[in-house]
N, C-alpha and C positions, 0 to 999 in steps of 0.2 A: 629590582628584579630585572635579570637582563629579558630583553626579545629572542621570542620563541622561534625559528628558526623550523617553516615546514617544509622537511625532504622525506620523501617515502623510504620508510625501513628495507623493503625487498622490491628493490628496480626490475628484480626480473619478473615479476608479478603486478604490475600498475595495472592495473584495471582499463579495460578498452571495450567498448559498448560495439558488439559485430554480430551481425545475425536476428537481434532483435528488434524490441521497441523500449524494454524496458526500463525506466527511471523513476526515480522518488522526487516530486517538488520539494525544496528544503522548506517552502512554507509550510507542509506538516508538520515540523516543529516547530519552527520560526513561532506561526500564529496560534500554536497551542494544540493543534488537532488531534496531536497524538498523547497529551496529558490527559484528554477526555474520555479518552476511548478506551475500552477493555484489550487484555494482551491475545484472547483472540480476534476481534475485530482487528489487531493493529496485524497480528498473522494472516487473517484473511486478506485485507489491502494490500501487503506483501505481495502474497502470493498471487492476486489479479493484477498486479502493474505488471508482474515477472512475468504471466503467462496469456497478456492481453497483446493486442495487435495495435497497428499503429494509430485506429483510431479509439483505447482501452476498448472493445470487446473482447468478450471470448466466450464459450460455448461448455463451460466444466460443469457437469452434474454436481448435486450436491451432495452423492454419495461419494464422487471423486474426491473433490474439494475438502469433506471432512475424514475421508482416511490418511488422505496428505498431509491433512494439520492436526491428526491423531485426536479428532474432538466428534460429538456425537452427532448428529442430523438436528438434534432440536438445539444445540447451540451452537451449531452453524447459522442455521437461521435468524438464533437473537442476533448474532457477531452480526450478520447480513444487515436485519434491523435498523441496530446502531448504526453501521454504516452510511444505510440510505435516511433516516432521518438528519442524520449530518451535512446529507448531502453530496456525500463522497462517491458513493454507487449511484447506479440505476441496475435495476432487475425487473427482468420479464421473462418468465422459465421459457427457455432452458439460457438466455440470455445475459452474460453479466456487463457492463459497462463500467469504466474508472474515470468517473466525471474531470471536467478541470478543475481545478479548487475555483472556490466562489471567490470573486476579487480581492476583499480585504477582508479580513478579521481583527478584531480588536489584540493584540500581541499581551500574550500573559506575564511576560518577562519586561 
């Protein structure tokens, strides 16, 4: 099998990080975090890197947060749940936080 050869499909579209803070640690999947976690929890995480500040806060209601991610108030909350037992969040209404990941985790792959 030859070597894979990565060039982006549409040069005029490469992605550039401007205006925000935005970004996903690759150890989310790396160390497994996202095999664990429900596909809203993994929307919720989403959407608080996307729309936290530079040091992950942000200030979204939970009425906001679950019409954005088209899910109900009582599983926004478990999603939130899962989240902060993981350790990925902190919350303190009306407060959300996008922790650092925790140093190592044991890698599921």
């Amino acid at each position: 099998m030859g070597r894979i050869i990565k060039e982006p499909i549409c040069r005029e579209r490469i992605r550039r990080i401007s205006g925000g803070f935005g970004w996903v640690d690759h150890r989310l999947v790396r160390d497994g975090y996202v095999e664990e976690r429900s596909h809203l929890a993994l929307a919720t995480y989403l959407f608080l890197v996307t729309v936290a500040d530079a040091d992950g806060v942000s200030y979204w209601g939970d009425r906001a947060v679950a019409e954005r991610l088209n899910a109900g108030i009582v599983e926004l909350r478990s999603a939130r749940a899962e989240l902060e037992a993981a350790g990925l969040i902190a919350y303190d209404k009306p407060v959300w936080q996008v922790l650092q990941l925790p140093r190592r985790r044991e890698s599921r792959r």
